[in-house]
C-alpha positions as CSV (number, residue, x, y, z in Angstrom):
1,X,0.0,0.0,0.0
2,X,2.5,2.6,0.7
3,X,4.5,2.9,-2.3
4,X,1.0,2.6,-4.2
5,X,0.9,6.0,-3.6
6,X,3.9,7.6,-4.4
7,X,5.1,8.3,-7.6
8,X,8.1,6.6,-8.5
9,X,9.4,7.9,-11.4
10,X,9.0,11.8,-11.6
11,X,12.4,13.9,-12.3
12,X,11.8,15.6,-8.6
13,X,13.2,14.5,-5.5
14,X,11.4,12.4,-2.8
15,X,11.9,13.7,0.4
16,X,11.6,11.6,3.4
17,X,12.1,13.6,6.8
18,X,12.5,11.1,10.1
19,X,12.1,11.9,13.5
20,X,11.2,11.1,17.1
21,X,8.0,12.8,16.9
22,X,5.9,13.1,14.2
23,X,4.2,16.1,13.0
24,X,0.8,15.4,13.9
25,X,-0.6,14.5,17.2
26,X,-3.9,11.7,17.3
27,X,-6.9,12.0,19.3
28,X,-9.7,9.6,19.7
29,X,-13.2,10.0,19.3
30,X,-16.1,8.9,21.1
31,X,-17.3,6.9,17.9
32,X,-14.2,5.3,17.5
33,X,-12.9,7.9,14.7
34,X,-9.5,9.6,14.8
35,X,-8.8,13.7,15.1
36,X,-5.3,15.3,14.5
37,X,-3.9,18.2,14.9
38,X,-0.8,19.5,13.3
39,X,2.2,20.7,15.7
40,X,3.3,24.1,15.7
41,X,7.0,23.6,15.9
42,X,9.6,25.4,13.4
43,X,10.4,21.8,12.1
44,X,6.4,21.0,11.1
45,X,5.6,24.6,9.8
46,X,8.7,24.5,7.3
47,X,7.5,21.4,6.0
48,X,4.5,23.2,4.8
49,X,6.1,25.0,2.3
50,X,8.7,21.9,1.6
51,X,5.8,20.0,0.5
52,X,4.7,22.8,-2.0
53,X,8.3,22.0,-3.9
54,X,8.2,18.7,-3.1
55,X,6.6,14.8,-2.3
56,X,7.1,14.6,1.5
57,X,7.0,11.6,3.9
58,X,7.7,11.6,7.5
59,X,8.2,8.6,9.5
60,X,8.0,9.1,13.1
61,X,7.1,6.6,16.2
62,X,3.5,6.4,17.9
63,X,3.8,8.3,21.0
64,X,0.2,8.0,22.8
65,X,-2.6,5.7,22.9
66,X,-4.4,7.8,20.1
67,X,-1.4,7.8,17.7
68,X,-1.0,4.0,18.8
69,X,-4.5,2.8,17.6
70,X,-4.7,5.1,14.4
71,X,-1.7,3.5,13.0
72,X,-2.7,0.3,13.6
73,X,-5.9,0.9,11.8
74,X,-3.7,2.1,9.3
75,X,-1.7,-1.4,9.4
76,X,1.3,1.2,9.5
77,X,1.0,1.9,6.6
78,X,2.1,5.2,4.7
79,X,-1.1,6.9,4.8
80,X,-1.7,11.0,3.0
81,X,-3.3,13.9,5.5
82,X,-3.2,16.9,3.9
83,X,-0.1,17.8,2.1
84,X,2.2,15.3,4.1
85,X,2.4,11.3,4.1
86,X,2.9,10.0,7.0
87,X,4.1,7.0,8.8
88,X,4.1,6.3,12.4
89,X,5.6,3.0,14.3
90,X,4.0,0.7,16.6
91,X,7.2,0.1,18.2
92,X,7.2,-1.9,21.5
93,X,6.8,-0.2,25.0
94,X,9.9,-1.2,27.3
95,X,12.1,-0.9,23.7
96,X,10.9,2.6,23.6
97,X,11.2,3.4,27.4
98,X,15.0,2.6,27.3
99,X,15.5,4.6,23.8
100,X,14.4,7.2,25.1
101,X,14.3,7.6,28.6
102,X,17.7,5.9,29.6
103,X,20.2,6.7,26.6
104,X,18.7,9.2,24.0
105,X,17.3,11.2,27.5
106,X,19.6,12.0,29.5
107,X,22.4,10.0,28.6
108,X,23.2,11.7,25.3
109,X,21.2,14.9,25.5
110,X,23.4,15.6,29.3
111,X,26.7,14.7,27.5
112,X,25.6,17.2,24.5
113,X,24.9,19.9,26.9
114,X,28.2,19.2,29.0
115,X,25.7,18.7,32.1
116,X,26.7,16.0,34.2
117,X,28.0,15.8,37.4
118,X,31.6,13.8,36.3
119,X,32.1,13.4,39.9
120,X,29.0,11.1,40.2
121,X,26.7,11.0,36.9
122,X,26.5,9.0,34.6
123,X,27.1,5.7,36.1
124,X,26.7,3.5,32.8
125,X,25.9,-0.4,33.9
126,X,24.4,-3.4,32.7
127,X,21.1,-1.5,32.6
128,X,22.4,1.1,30.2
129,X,24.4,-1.4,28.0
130,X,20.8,-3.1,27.8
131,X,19.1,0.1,27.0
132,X,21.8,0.5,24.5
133,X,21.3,-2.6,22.6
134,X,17.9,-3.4,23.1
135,X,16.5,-0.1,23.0
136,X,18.3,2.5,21.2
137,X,20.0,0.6,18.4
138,X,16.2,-1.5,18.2
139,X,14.5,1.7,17.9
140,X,16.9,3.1,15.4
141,X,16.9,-0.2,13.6
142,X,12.8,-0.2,13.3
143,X,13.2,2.9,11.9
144,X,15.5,2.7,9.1
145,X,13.8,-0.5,8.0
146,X,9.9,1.2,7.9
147,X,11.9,3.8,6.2
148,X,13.7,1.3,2.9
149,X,10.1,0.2,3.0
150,X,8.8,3.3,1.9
151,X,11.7,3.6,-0.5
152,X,13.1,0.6,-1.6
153,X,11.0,0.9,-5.3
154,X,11.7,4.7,-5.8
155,X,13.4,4.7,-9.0
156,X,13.7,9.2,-8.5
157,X,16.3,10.5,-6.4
158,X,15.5,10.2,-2.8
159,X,16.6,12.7,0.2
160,X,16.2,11.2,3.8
161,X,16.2,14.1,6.4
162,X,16.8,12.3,9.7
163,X,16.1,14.8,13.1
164,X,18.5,14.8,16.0
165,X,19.8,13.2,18.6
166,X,17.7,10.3,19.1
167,X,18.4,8.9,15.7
168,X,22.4,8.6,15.5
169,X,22.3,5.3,14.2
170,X,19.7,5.4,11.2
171,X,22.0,6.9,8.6
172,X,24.3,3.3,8.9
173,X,21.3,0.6,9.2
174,X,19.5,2.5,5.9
175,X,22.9,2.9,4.1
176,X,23.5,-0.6,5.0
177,X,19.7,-1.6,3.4
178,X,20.1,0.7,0.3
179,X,23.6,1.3,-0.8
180,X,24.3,4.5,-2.1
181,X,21.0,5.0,-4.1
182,X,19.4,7.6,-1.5
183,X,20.9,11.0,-0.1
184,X,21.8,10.7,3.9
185,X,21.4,13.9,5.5
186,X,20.3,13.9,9.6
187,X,20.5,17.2,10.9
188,X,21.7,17.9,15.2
189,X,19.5,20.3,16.2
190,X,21.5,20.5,20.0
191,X,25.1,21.7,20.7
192,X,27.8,19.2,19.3
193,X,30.6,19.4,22.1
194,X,34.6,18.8,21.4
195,X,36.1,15.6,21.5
196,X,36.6,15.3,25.6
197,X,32.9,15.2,26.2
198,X,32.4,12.3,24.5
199,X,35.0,10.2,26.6
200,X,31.8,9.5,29.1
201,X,30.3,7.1,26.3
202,X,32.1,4.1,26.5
203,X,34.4,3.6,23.4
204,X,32.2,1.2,21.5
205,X,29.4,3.2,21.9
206,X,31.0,5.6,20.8
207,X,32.2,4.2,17.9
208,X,28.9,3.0,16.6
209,X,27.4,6.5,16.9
210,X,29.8,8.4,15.5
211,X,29.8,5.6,12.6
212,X,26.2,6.0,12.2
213,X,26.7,9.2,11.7
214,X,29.6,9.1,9.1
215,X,27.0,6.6,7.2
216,X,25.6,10.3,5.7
217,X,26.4,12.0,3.0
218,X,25.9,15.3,4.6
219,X,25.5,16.3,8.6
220,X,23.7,19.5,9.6
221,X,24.4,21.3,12.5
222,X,23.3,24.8,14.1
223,X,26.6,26.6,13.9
224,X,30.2,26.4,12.4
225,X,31.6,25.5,15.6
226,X,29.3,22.7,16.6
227,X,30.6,21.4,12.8
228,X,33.9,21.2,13.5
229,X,33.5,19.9,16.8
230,X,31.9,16.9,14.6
231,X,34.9,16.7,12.5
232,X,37.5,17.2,15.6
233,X,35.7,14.3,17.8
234,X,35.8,12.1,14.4
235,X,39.4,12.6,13.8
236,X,40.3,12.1,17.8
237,X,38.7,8.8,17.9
238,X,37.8,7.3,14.7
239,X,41.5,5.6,13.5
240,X,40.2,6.1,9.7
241,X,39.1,9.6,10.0
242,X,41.1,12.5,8.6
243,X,39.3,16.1,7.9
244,X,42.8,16.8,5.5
245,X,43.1,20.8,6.5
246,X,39.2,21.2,6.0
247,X,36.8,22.2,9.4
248,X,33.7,21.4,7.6
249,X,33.9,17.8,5.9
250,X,35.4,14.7,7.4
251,X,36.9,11.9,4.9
252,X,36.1,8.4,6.5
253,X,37.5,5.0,5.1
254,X,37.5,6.8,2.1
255,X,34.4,8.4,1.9
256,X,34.0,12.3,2.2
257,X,30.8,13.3,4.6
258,X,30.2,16.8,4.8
259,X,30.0,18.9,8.4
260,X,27.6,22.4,7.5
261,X,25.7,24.8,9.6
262,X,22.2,25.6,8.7
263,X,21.3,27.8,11.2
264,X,17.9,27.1,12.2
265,X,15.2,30.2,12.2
266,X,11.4,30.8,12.8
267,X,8.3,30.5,10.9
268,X,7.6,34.7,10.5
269,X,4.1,34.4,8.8
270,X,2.6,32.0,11.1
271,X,4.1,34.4,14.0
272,X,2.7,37.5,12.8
273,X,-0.5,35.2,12.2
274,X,-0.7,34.3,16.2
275,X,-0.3,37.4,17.4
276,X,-3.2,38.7,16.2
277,X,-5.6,35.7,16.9
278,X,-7.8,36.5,19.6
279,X,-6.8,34.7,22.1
280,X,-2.9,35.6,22.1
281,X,-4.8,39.4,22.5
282,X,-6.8,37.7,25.5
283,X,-3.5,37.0,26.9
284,X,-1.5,40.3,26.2
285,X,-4.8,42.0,28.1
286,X,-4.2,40.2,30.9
287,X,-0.9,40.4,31.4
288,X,-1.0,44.1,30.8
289,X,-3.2,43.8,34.0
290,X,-0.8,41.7,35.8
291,X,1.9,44.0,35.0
292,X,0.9,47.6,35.5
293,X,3.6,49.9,34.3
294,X,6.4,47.9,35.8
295,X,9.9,47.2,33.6
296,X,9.0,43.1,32.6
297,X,12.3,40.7,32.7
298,X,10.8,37.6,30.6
299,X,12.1,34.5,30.4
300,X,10.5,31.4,28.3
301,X,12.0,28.2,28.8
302,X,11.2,24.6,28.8
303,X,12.1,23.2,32.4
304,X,15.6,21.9,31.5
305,X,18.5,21.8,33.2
306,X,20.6,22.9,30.2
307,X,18.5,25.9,30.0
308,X,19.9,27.3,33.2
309,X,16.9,28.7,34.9
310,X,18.1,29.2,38.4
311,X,21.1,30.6,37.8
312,X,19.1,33.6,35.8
313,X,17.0,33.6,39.2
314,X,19.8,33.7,41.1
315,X,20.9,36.7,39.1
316,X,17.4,38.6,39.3
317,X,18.2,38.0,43.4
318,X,21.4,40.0,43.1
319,X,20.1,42.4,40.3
320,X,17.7,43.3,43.8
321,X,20.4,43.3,46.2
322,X,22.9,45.7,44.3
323,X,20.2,47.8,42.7
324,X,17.7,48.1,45.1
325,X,15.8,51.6,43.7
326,X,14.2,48.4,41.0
327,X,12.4,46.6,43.9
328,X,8.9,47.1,43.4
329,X,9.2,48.5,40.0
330,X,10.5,45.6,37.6
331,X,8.9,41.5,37.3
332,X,10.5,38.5,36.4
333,X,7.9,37.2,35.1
334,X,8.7,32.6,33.7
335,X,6.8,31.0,31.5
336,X,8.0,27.7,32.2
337,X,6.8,24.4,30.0
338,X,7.4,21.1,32.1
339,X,9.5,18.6,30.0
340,X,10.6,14.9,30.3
341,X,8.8,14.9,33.6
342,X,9.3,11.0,33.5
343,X,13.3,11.7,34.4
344,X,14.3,12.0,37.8
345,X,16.6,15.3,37.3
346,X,13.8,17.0,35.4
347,X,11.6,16.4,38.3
348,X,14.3,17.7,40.7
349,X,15.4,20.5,38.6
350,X,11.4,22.2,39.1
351,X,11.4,21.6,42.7
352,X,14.6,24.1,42.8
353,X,13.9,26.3,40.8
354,X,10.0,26.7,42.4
355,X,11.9,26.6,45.9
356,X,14.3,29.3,44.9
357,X,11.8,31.5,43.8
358,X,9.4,31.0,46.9
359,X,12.2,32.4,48.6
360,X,12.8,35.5,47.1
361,X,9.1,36.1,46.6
362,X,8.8,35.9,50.4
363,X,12.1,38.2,51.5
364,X,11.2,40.7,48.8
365,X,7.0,40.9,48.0
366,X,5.0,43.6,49.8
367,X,1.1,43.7,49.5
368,X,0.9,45.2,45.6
369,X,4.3,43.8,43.8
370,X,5.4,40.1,44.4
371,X,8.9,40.2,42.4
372,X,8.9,36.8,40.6
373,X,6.0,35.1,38.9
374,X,6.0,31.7,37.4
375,X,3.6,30.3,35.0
376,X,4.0,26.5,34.6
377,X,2.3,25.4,31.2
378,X,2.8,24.8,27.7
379,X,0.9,27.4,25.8
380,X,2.7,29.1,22.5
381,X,0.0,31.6,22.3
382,X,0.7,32.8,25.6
383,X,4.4,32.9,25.2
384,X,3.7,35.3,21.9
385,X,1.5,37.7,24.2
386,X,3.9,37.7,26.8
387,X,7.2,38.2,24.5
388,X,5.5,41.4,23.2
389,X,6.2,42.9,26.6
390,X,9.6,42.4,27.6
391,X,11.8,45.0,28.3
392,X,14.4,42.5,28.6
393,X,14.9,39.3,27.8
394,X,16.9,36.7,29.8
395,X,18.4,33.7,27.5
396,X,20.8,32.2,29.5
397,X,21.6,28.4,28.6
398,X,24.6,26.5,29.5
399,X,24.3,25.2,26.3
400,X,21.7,25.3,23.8
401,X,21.6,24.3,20.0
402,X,20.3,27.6,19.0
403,X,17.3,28.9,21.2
404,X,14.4,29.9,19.2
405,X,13.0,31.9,22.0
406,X,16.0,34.6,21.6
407,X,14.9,34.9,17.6
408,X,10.6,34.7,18.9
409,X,11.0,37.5,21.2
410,X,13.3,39.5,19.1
411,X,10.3,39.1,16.7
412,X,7.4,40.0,17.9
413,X,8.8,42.3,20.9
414,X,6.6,45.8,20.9
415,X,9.0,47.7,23.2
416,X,12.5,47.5,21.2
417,X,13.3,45.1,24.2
418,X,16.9,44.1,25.0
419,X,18.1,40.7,24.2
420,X,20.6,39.2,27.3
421,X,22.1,36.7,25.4
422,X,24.3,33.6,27.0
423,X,27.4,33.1,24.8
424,X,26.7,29.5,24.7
425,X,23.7,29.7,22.7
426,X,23.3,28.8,18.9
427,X,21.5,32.2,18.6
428,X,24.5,33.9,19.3
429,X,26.9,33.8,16.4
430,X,24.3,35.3,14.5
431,X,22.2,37.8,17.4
432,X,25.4,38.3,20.1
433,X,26.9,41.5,18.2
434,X,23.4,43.6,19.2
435,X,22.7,41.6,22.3
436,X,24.4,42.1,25.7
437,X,26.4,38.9,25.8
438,X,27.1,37.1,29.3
439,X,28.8,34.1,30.8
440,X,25.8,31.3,31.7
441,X,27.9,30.9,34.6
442,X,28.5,34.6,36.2
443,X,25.5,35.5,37.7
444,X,26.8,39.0,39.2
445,X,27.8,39.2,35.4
446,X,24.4,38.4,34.1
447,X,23.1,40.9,37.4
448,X,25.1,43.5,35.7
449,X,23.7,42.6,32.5
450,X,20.1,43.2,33.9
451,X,20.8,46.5,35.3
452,X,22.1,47.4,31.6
453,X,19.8,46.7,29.9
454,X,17.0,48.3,32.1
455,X,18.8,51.5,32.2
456,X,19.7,52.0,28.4
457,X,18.8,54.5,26.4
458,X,15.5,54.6,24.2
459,X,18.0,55.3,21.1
460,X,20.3,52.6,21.8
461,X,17.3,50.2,22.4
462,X,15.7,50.8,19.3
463,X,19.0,50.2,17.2
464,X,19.8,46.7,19.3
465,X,16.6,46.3,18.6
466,X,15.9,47.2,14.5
467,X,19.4,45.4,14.2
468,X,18.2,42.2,15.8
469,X,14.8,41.8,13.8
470,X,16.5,42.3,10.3
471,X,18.5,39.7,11.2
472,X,15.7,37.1,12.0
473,X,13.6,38.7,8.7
474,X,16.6,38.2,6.5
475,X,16.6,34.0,7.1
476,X,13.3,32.3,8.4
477,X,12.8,28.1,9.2
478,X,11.9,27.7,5.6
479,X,15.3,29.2,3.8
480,X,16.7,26.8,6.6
481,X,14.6,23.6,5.2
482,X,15.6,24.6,1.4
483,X,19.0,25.2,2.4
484,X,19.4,21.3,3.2
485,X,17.4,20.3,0.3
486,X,19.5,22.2,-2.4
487,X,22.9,20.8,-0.8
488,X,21.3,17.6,-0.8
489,X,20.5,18.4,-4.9
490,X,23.7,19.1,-5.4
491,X,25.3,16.0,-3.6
492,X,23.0,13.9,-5.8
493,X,23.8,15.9,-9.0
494,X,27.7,14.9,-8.1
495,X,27.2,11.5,-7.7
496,X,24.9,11.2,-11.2
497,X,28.2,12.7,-12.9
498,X,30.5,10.4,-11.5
């Protein structure tokens, strides 16, 4: 059934993008019937206009119950909604659980972001080397097979876009199914670290990641430096790897793979679309109301420990104690989104950072103004009502991949806000020149920072500012989508000739 469907011979490109999640979420009916919705992320919304330009499969796994019984209605098959085809796995529970849960979260994601505790964390045993085999490498394995399904009888050129983290190992197991008749190209949407991060993976997982990996024709990463990171980790440990001079491409028992930064941006039109539905305006009233005429200090995070939430609390604490003419005058106001609540440190991490702000809130509040005030909850349109009304915005990550909050708020921001900007962020090889950079780490720094930005001029404010959004104007999600496509293009176009 599912190659019944797609047209195998045309002269364009079949595109295939693969990821954890798919790109529409199932919910059942009472009379047994199926509704979806389509996610809002950067990823989904670019995908849009891919499928325009091009045929467009995504493969994904069932995550809930909903998703679980619509594809098996569907005999997992590759099934058209809308513009996109769509295939979701039925892969087994506990196989799943240890994918995710015990290697792809936090075991890779914490080495990514640099954020374990060496002293303690991460004790890898027999339950991870389980995870590892029976999980992660069975998950990516399910995957790469549903995906030659699809495949296997295209006779046009075909581009597989594989998403992130959780999928290291798919590029190998479909190259190993297909040969070189398809175009490899996964893209890292998180921070790639330098080579001594990755001595916490043992060296054979290692190994197998990194040649998963090297199984592509092309890798994508956010930045230039997170690309030669790739290239400097591959050389340090793979015996057969040699970059030759170059810091974007990486030649591998013979075989060149490509290292490029496509740095990803956000989807303007459906922005400027949500901030004039109704109820982002419902939410921009009320926070106006919440807010009075006080100086707003926003933050928007998911709750993640890479994100560095309570060190920018800890910072708005000493931004009080130093500058103390601001108390009663300014909010921190956190619109926090709960995230991989199902792992222990996530779960911990919340419980700080609630504590920490209970604690200021009770040395500093008075009967009108309470200084700090945290909105658990994942609701976009509210973010987009609330970015509106920063006068500065706090983006502070130990490590991030790029942060599309920084480029969001920049966006839609009605005040000529100013951007603080952690120098570990993605967003800031392209937003740190008109941003006040800072250290994730110094929080009288990032205190100082605060102060600054509060007390600039309205001049200086509206260039940062003007500076910032042509910046985020000049690239949006879907130059980043046809950015990969057209490299892909011209990979394929090489081969033909040779």
């Amino acid at each position: 059934m599912s190659n019944n469907i797609i047209d195998t011979t045309s002269d364009e490109p079949f595109i295939v993008i693969a990821s954890n999640r798919g790109p529409i979420v199932f919910s059942e009916t009472q009379d047994g019937d199926f509704e979806f919705t389509r996610g809002a992320g950067g990823l989904v919304t670019a995908l849009g206009t891919l499928a325009k330009k091009h045929e467009v499969a995504w493969v994904a796994m069932a995550i809930n119950e909903a998703d679980k019984k619509w594809t098996r209605k569907m005999n997992q098959q590759l099934t058209k909604i809308d513009d996109i085809y769509l295939k979701l796995l039925d892969v087994d529970d506990d196989a799943y659980s240890k994918y995710y849960n015990q290697i792809a979260n936090p075991l890779i994601w914490f080495i990514q972001h640099q954020i374990w505790n060496v002293i303690s964390d991460p004790v890898i045993d027999k339950e991870t080397w389980d995870a590892w085999e029976t999980g992660y490498k069975k998950i990516n394995q399910d995957l790469a097979d549903s995906i030659y399904e699809i495949v296997k009888d295209v006779k046009r050129k075909v581009i597989v876009l594989i998403q992130d983290y959780h999928l290291y190992l798919t590029p190998k197991y479909l190259r190993d199914k297909l040969g070189d008749n398809v175009c490899i190209q996964p893209f890292v949407h998180i921070p790639w670290p330098g080579p001594d991060a990755w001595r916490m993976l043992p060296a054979q997982m290692r190994t197998e990641l990194l040649e998963g990996l090297l199984a592509s024709d092309i890798i994508g990463f956010q930045t230039k430096k997170d690309a030669f990171n790739f290239v400097q980790t591959c050389r340090f440990y793979l015996n057969d790897a040699h970059s030759y001079g170059a810091r974007d491409a990486i030649t591998y028992k013979g075989k060149k793979i490509f290292a490029k930064a496509y740095p990803i941006s956000v989807d303007i039109e459906q922005m400027e679309k949500l901030k004039d539905e109704s109820e982002t305006k419902f939410f921009l009233t009320e926070f106006l109301n919440l807010l009075h005429d006080r100086k707003v200090i926003l933050r928007v995070d998911r709750v993640e420990p890479s994100k560095n939430i309570l060190r920018g609390i800890d910072a708005f604490e000493a931004l009080l104690k130093e500058h103390p003419e601001h108390i009663g005058h300014i909010q921190m106001l956190a619109l926090l989104v709960p995230s991989r609540m199902e792992v222990e440190e996530y779960q911990d991490y919340l419980q700080q950072i609630m504590a920490k702000a209970g604690m200021i809130n009770a040395e500093y509040s008075n009967s009108l103004w309470e200084p700090i005030r945290i909105i658990l909850g994942d609701n976009y349109k509210r973010a987009i009502a609330a970015m509106q009304l920063y006068d500065v915005l706090i983006v502070n990550p130990v490590a991030d991949g790029m942060n599309l909050v920084a480029k969001e708020g920049v966006l839609v921001n009605k005040k000529n806000g100013v951007l603080v900007l952690s120098e570990n962020a993605g967003a800031y090889y392209e937003m740190g020149d008109d941003a006040i950079s800072i250290s994730p780490f110094d929080v009288y720094g990032t205190a100082k920072a605060l102060h600054q930005a509060l007390e600039m001029s309205s001049e200086e404010r509206f260039r940062r500012a003007s500076n910032l959004q042509a910046i985020i104007r000049d690239s949006d999600v879907n130059t980043w989508f046809a950015n990969q496509v057209e490299d892909s293009l011209v990979t394929i176009n090489n081969e033909d000739k040779n």
